[in-house]
Backbone as numpy.savetxt, mean C-alpha at the origin, in Angstrom:
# Nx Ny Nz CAx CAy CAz Cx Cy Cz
0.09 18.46 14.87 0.39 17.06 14.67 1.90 16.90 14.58
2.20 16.06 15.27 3.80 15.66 15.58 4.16 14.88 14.43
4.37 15.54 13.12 4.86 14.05 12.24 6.34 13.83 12.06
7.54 13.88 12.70 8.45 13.39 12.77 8.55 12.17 13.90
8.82 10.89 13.36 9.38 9.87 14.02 10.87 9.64 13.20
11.70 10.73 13.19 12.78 10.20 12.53 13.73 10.38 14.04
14.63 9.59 14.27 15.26 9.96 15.28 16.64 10.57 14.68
16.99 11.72 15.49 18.50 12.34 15.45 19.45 11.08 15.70
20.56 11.98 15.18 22.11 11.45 15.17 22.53 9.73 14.69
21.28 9.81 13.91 21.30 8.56 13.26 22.25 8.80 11.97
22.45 7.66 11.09 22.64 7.76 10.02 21.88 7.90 8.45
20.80 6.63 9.02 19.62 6.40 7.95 18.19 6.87 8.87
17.56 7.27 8.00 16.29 7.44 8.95 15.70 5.76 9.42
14.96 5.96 10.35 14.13 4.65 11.14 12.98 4.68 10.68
12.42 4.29 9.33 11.04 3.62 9.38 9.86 2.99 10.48
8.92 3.70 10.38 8.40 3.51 11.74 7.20 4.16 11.33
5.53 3.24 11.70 4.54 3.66 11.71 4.19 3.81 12.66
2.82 4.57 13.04 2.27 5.05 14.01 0.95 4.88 13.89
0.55 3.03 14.63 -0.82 2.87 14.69 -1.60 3.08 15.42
-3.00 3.43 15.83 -3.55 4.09 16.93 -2.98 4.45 18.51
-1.87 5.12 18.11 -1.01 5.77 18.85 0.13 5.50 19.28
0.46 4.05 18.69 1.96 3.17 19.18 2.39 3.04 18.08
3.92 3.09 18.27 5.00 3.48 17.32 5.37 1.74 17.30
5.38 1.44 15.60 5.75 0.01 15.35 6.76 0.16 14.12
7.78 -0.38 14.96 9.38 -0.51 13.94 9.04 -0.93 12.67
9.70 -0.15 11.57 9.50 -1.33 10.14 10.75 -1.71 9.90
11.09 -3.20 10.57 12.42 -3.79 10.47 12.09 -5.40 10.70
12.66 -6.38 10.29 13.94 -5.97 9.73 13.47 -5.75 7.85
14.65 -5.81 6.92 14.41 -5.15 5.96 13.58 -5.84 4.71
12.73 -5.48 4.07 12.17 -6.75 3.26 12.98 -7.31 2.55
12.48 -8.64 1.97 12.72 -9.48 1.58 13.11 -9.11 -0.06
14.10 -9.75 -0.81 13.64 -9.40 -2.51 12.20 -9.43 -3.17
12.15 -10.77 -2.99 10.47 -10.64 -3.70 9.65 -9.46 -3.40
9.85 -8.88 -1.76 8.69 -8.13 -1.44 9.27 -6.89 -2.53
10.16 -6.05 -2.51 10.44 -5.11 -3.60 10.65 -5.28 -4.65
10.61 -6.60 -5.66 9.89 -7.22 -6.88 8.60 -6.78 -7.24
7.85 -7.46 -6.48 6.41 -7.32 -6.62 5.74 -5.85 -6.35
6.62 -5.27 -5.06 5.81 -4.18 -4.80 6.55 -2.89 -6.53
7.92 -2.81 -6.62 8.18 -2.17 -7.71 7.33 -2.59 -9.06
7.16 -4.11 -9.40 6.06 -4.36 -10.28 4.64 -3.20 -10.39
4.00 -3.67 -9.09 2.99 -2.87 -9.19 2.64 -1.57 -9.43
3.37 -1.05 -8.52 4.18 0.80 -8.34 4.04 0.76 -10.41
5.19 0.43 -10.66 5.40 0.57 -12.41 4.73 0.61 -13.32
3.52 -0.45 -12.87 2.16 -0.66 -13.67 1.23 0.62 -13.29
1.09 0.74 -12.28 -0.06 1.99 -11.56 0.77 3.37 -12.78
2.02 3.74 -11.90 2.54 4.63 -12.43 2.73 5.18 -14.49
2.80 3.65 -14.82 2.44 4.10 -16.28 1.03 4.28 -16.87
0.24 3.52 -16.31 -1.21 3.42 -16.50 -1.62 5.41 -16.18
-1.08 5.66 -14.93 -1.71 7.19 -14.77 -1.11 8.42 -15.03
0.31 8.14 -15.75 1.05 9.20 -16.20 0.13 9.85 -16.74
0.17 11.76 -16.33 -0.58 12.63 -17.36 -2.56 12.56 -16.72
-2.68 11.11 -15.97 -3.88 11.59 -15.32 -3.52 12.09 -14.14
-4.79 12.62 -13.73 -5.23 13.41 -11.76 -5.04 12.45 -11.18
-5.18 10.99 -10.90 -4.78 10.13 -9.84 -3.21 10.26 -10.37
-2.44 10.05 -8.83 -0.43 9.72 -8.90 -0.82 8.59 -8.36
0.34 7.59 -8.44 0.97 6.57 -7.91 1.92 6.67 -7.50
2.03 6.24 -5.79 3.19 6.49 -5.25 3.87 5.39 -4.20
5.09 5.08 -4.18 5.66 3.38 -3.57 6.12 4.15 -2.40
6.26 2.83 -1.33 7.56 2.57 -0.26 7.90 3.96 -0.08
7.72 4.46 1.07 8.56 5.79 1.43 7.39 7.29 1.90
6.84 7.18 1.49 5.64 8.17 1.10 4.37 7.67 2.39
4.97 8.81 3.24 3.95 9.00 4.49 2.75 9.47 4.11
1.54 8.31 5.16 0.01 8.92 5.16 -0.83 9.21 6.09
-0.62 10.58 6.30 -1.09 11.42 7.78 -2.16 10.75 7.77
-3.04 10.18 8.69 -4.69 9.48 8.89 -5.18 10.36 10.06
-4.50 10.56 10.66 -5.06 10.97 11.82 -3.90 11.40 12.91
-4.27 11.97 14.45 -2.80 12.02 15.17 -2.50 10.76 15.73
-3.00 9.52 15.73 -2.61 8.41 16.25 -2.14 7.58 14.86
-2.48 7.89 13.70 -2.01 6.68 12.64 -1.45 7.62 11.63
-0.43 6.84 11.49 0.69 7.34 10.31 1.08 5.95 9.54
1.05 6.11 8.49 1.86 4.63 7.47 2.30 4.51 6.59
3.03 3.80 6.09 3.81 3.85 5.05 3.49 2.58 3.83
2.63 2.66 3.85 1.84 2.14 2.55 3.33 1.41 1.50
2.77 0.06 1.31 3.40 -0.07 -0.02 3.79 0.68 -1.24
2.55 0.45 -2.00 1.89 1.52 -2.87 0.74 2.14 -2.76
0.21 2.96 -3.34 -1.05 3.48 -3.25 -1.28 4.53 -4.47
-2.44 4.47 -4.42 -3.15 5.72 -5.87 -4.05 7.03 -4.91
-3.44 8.03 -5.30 -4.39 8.87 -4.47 -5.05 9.84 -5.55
-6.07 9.97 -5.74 -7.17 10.75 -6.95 -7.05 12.23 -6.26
-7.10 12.61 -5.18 -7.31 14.04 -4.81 -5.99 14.96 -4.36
-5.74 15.48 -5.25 -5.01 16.77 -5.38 -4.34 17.27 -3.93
-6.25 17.52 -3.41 -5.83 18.78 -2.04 -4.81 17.93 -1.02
-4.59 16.40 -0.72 -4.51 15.74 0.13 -2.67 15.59 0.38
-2.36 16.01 -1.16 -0.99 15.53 -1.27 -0.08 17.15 -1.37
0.51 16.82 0.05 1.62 17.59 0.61 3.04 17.14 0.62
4.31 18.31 0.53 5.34 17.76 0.37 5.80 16.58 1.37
5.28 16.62 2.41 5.85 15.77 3.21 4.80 14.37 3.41
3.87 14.27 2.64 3.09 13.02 2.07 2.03 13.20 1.63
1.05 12.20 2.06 -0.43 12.44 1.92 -1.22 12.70 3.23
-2.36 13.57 3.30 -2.68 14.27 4.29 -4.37 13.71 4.09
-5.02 12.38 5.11 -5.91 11.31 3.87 -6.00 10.03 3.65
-7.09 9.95 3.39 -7.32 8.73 2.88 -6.86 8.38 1.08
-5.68 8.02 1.18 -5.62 7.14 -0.73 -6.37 6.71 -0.96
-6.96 6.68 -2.55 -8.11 5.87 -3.09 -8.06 4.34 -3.11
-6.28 4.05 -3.08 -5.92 2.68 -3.20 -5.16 2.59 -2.28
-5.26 1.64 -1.29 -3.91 1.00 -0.69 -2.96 -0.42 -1.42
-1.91 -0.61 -1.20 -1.43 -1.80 -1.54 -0.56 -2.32 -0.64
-0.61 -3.05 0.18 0.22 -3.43 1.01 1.08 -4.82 0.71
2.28 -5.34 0.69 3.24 -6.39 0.12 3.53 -7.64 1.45
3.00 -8.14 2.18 3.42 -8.65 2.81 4.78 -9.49 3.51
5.08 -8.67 4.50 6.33 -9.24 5.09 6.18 -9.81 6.17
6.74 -11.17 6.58 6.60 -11.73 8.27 6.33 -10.78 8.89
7.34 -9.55 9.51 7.52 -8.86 10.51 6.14 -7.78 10.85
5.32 -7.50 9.71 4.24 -6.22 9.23 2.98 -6.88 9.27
2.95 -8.17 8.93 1.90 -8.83 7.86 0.84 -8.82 9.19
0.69 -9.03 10.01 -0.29 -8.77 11.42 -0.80 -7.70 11.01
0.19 -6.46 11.41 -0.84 -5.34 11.26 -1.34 -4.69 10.07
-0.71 -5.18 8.79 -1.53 -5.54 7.17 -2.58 -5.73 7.40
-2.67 -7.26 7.98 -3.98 -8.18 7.65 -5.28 -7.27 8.71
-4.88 -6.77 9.55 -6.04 -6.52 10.63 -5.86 -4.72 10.91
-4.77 -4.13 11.98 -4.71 -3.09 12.76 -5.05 -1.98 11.60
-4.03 -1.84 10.21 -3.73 -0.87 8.94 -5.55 -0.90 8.33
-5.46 -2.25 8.29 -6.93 -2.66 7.51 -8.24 -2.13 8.04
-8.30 -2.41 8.91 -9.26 -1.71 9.75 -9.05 0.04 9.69
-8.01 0.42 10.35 -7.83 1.72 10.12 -8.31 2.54 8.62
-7.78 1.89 7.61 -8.09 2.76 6.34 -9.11 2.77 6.13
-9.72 1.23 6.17 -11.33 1.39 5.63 -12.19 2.49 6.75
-12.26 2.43 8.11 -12.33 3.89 8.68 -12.20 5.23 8.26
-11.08 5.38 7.69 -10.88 6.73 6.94 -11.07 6.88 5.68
-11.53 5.81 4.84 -12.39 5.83 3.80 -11.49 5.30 2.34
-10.65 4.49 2.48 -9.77 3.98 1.46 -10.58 3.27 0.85
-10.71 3.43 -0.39 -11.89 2.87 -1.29 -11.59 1.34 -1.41
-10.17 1.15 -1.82 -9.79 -0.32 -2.43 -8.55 -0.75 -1.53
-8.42 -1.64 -1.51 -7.11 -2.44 -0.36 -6.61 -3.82 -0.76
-5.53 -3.97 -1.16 -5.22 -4.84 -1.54 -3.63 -5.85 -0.72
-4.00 -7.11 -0.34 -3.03 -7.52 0.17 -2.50 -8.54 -0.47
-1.04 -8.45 -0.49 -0.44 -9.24 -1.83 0.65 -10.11 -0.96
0.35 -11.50 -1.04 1.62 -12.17 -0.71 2.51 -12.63 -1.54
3.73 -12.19 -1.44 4.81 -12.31 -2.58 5.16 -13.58 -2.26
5.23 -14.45 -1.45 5.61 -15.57 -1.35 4.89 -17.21 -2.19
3.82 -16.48 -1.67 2.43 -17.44 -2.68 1.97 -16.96 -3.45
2.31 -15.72 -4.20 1.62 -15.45 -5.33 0.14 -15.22 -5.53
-0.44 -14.55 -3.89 -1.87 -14.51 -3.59 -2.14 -13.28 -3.75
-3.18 -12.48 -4.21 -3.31 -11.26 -3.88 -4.85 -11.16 -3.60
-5.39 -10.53 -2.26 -6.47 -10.38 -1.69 -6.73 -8.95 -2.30
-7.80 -8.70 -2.89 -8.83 -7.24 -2.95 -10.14 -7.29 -2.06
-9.65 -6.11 -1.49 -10.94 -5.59 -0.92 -12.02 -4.22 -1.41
-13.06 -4.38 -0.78 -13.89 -2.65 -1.47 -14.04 -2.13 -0.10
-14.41 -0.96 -0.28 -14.89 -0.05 1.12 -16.47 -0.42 0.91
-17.37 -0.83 1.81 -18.23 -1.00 1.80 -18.62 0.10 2.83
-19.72 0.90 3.68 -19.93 2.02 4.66 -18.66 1.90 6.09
-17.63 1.86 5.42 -16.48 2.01 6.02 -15.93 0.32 6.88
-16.21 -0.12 6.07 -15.63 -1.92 6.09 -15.22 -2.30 4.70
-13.99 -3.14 5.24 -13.39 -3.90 3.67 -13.83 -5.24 4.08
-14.75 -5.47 2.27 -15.85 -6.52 1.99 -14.79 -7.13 1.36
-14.09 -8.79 1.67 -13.41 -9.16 0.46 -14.21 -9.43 -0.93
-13.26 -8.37 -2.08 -13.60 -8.91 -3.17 -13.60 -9.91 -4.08
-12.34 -10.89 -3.71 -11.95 -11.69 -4.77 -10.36 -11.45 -4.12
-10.29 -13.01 -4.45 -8.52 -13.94 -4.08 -8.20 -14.20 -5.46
-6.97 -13.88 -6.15 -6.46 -13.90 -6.99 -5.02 -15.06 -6.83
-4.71 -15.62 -7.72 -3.52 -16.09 -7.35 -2.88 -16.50 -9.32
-1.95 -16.93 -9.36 -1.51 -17.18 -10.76 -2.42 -17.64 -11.61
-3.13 -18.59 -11.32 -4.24 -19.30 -12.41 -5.37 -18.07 -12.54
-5.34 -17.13 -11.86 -6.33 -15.70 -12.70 -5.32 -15.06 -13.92
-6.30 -13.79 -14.05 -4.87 -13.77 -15.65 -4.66 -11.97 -15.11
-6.05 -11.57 -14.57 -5.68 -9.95 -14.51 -7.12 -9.51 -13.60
-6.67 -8.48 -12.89 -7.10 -7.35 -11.99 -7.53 -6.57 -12.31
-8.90 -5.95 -12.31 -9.77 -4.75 -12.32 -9.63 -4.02 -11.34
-8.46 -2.98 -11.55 -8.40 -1.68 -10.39 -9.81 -0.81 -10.38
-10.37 -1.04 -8.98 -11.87 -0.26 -9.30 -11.90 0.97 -8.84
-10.74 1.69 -8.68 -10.47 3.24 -8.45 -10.35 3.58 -9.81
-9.62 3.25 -10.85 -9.52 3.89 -12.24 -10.32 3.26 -13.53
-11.14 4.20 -14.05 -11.60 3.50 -15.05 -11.83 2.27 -15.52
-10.14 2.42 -16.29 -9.36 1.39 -17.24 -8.78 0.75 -16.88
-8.03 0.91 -15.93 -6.92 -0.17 -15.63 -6.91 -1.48 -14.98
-7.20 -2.17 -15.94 -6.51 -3.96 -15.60 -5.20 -3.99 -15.39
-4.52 -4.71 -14.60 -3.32 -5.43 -14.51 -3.41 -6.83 -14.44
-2.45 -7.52 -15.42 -2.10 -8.62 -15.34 -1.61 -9.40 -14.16
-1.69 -10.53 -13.66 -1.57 -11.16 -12.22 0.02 -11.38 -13.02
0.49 -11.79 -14.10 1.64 -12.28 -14.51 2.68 -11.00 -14.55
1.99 -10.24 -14.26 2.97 -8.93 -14.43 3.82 -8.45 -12.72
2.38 -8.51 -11.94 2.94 -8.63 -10.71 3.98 -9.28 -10.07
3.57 -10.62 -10.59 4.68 -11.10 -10.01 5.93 -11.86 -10.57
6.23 -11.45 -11.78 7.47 -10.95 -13.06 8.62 -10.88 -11.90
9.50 -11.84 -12.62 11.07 -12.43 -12.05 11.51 -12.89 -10.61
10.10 -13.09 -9.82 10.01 -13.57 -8.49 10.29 -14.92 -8.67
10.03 -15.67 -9.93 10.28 -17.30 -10.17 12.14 -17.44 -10.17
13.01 -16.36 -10.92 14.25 -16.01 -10.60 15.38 -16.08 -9.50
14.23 -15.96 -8.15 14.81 -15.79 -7.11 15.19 -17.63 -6.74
């Protein structure tokens, strides 16, 4: 498996997924809110599982699926050990989280979506930082069933990969009113 899409003699690496076999730019750069909300979440996951077997991991953190799909996930929770290699996850995450940006939000809503629930991503969640919406989905025999539309007038989120963990809808989207 070819997993470098970084190109030489650059300066910064080129962000770039690889959906059923075509290479799609991740540019231009998000928005504030979108790394508000997505660091929100990341922060919440990440303290909630310090010290447990599921990690939480943001922005940056490649997920081998297959040789045609590679992605770069917002956030995500991955429960299994064997899957996570230095150079990402090798797998389906238990959680996806994806942050919506103009430029992505297509292949969020449909190409990514489709793909994971295929490879067996239990939970999927699409969050618009702009409206303050956040869509959950479940894996149903490899389809995401929407669970429930959330938006400010809810108060909190039942992550159904972990136990315990609720998150607050007010937490998510903490100092986005700022902007």
């Amino acid at each position: 498996m070819n997993n470098n899409l970084v190109y030489e003699n650059t300066q910064d690496e080129i962000k770039a997924e690889l959906i059923n076999g075509k290479v799609f730019m991740m540019s231009p750069r998000p928005r504030l809110e979108h790394n508000i909300v997505l660091g929100n979440i990341f922060g919440l996951f990440w303290t909630y599982l310090k010290g447990k077997t599921c990690r939480a991991y943001c922005d940056g953190v490649d997920v081998f699926i297959d040789e045609k799909n590679r992605f770069i996930p917002d956030v995500m929770i991955v429960c299994n050990p064997s899957i996570r290699k230095k150079d990402g996850i090798y797998g389906a995450p238990d959680l996806v989280v994806e942050v919506l940006s103009p430029s992505t939000a297509h292949n969020d809503r449909f190409r990514k979506k489709e793909i994971y629930a295929k490879a067996g991503v239990k939970e999927y969640w699409i969050v618009d930082p702009l409206n303050c919406i956040i869509e959950t989905y479940l894996n149903q025999n490899n389809d995401f069933i929407l669970d429930k539309f959330y938006n400010t007038d809810d108060t909190e989120i039942k992550v159904s990969v972990c136990d315990n963990l609720v998150v607050k809808i007010e937490d998510i989207f903490d100092y986005i009113d700022e902007l």
